[in-house]
C-alpha positions, -999 to 999 in steps of 0.1 A, spaced: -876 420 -346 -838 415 -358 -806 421 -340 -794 458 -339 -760 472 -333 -757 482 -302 -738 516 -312 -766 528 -334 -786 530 -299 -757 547 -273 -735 571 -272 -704 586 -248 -710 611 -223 -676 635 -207 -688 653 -180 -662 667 -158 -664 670 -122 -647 704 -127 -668 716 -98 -662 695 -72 -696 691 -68 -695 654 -60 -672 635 -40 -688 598 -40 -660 583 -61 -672 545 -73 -652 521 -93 -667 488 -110 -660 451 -105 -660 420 -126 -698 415 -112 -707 444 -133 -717 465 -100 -706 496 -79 -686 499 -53 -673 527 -31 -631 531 -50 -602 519 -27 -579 543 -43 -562 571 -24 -577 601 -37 -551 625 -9 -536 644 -38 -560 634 -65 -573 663 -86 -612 647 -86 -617 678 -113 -604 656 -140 -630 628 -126 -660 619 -148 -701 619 -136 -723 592 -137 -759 600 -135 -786 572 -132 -796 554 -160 -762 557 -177 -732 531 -176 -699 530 -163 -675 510 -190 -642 498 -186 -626 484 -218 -592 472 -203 -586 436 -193 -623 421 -209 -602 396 -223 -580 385 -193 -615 382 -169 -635 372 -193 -662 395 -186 -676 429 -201 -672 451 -171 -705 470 -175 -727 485 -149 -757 507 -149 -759 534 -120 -791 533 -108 -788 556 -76 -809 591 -75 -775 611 -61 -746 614 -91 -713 599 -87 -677 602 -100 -654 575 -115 -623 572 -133 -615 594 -162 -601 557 -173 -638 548 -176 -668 551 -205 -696 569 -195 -723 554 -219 -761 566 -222 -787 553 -241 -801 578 -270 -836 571 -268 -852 554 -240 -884 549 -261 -866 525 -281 -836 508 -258 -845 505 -221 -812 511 -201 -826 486 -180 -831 458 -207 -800 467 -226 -779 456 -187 -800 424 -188 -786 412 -227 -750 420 -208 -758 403 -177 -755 372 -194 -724 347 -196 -729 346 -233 -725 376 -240 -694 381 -218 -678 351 -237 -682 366 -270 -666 398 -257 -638 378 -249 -640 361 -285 -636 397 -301 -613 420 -275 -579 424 -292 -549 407 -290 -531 433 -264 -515 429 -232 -547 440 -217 -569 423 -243 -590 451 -244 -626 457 -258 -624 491 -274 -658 514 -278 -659 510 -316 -660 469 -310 -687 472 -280 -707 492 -303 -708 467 -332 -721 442 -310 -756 433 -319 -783 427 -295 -825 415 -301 -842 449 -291 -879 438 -291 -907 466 -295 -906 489 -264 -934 473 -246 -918 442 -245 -887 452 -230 -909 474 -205 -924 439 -196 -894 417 -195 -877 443 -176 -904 443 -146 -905 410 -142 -866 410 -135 -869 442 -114 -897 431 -98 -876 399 -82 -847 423 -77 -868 448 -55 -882 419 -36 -845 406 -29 -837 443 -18 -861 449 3 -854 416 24 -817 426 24 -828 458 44 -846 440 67 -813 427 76 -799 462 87 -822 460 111 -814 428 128 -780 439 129 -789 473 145 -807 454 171 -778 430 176 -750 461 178 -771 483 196 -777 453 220 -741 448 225 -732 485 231 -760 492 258 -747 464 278 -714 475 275 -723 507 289 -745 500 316 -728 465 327 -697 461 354 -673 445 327 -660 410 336 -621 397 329 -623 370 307 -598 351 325 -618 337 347 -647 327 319 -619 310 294 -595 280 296 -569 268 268 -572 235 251 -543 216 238 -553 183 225 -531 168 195 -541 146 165 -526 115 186 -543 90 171 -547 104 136 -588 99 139 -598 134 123 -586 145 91 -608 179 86 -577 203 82 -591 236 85 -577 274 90 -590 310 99 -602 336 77 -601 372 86 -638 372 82 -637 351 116 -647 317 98 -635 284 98 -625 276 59 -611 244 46 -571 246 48 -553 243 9 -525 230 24 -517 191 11 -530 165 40 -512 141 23 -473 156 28 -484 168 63 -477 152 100 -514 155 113 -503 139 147 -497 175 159 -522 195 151 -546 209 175 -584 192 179 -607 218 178 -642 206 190 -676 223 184 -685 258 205 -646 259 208 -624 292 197 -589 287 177 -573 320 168 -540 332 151 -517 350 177 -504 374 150 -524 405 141 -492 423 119 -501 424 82 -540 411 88 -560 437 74 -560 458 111 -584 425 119 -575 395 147 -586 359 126 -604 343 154 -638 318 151 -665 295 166 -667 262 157 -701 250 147 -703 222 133 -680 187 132 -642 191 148 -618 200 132 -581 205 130 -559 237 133 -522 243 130 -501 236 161 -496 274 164 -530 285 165 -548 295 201 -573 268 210 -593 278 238 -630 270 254 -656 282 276 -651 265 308 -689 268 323 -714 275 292 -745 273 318 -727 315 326 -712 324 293 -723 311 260 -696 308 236 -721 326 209 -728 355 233 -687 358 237 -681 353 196 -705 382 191 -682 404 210 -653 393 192 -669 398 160 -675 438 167 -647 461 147 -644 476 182 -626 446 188 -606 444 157 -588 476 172 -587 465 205 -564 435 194 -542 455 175 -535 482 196 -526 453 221 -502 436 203 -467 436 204 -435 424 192 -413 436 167 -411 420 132 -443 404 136 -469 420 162 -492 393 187 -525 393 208 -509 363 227 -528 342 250 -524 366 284 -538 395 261 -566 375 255 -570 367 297 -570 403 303 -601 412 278 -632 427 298 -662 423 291 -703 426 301 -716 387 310 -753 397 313 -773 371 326 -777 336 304 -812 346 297 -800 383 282 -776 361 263 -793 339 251 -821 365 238 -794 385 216 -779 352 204 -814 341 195 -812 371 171 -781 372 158 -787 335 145 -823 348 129 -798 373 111 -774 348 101 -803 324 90 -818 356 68 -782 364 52 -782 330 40 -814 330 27 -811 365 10 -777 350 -8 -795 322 -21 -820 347 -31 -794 367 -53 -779 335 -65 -816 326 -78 -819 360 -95 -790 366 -113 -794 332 -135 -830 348 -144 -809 370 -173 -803 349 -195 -835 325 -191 -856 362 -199 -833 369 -227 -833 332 -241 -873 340 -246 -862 373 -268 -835 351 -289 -866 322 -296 -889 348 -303 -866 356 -336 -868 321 -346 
């Protein structure tokens, strides 16, 4: 076995969408997957649009040298898809010499995404042109072998898949759970279930500055401690809330989380605010409702101002919603934890996989030696 160039094994495919037969327009990112396009396709003619078909690749030469990556992904789903006409549509010649499969696993390492960088020209978009990807050489073992490296890596990635559905289901049960007893429960005004908190930084004892994503998550603040007056910021304790008033601009989402672990501070204009008896609302039970999308567009459509649109603290008071009994609560919040517990897992899962690429393929390279 020697190293081959890659273009004596692949070649371009143009198929049109001229049709309209399929409407599932993807686009690829720098992970080298699919994902659904954000473009506004309104007045887009989608004729012009090229098909993907499984067990071909979607290839974008633009911009390989500015991310540093070889934005290359192999559609593996059974329905066809469109993508840019911007995009390479590349297929294999003869699957009883290159494996699709194997040929994504030589690209799925950082190796190989460095030397595209080393060769993609010297344009504004440093790109990496079809007749330079297809001088690239790559080990393509006897057909067997790459038939048995390429099970071993697909047999970790089904695994991984099939626990991530399991996960749906969790979070059917948790959204499902949540809607029933907003149907069939008299809903309660929060008012009387919440109380603000506004203790300062006085003494200067904590130092964990921390914001609000959109995601609903505390994150570590970039802001410089060091140039900042902490005296004023607001404490927020574990099983607290903080939110930001100001929904304008926020992706249509409110930024508002629970605090679980060590406390923390928040910007002086962030909403601080607590549970005031946990024994009949559990602060979980109520972030679970504030998590839902439902909620999302609740807060904007009750916002108001002007330049810059707010969900202010008497918004907040007027919310209704179901209080089950603690024992209902603390049943779906049992489950929702078992999900978050799960996602966790499952991402350390992927982050275990995805190194396995270039460990397989190091075994092809010695092989040579």
């Amino acid at each position: 076995m020697s190293y081959k160039r890659i273009g004596d094994y692949i070649h371009l495919v143009d198929n049109r969408n001229k049709n309209l037969a399929v409407t599932n327009l993807l686009g690829i990112n720098i992970t080298k997957n699919f994902m659904p396009s954000v473009a506004n396709i309104s007045e887009t003619d989608l004729s012009k649009y090229k098909i993907i078909h499984k067990g071909q690749f979607a290839y974008s030469a633009m911009q390989v040298g500015r991310d540093e990556t070889i934005r290359l992904a192999l559609y593996t789903e059974d329905k066809p898809a469109i993508i840019s006409p911007a995009y390479l549509v590349i297929e294999v010649n003869d699957q009883n010499e290159l494996l699709p499969e194997y040929m994504m696993m030589w690209f799925q390492r950082p190796e190989s995404d460095r030397y595209g960088w080393f060769i993609s020209d010297s344009s504004v978009r440093a790109s990496l042109e079809w007749e330079r990807l297809c001088d690239i050489k790559i080990p393509i073992p006897d057909i067997k072998e790459q038939r048995k490296y390429v099970a071993l890596y697909q047999g970790l990635l089904n695994n991984q898949k099939s626990y991530e559905k399991s996960l749906a289901d969790l979070q059917l049960i948790c959204d499902t759970y949540i809607e029933n007893l907003i149907k069939t429960e008299e809903p309660k005004v929060l008012v009387d279930y919440i109380e603000q908190s506004d203790e300062r930084n006085n003494n200067l004892k904590i130092d964990n500055l921390i914001g609000i994503s959109v995601n609903k998550v505390f994150m570590p603040t970039k802001s410089n401690k060091e140039k900042l007056d902490l005296s004023n910021y607001k404490i927020v304790h574990p099983r607290e809330f903080g939110y930001v008033s100001v929904t304008s601009r926020n992706g249509e989402k409110i930024s508002i989380a629970l605090l679980d672990n060590e406390a923390g501070l928040v910007s002086s204009t962030y909403t601080v605010f607590r549970v005031i008896d946990t024994s009949i609302l559990l602060p979980e039970f109520l972030f679970l409702f504030f998590k839902r999308s439902e909620f999302d567009r609740y807060a904007r459509f009750n916002s108001w101002g002007s330049a810059r649109e707010t969900f202010d603290w008497a918004d907040m008071c007027n919310v209704k919603l179901p209080i089950p009994d603690i024992k209902v609560q603390e049943a779906i919040v049992t489950i929702y934890h078992t999900l978050e517990t799960r996602k966790r897992i499952n991402e350390q899962l992927k982050s275990t996989i995805k190194p396995l690429c270039p460990v397989l393929m190091k075994g092809v390279v010695e092989s040579l030696t």
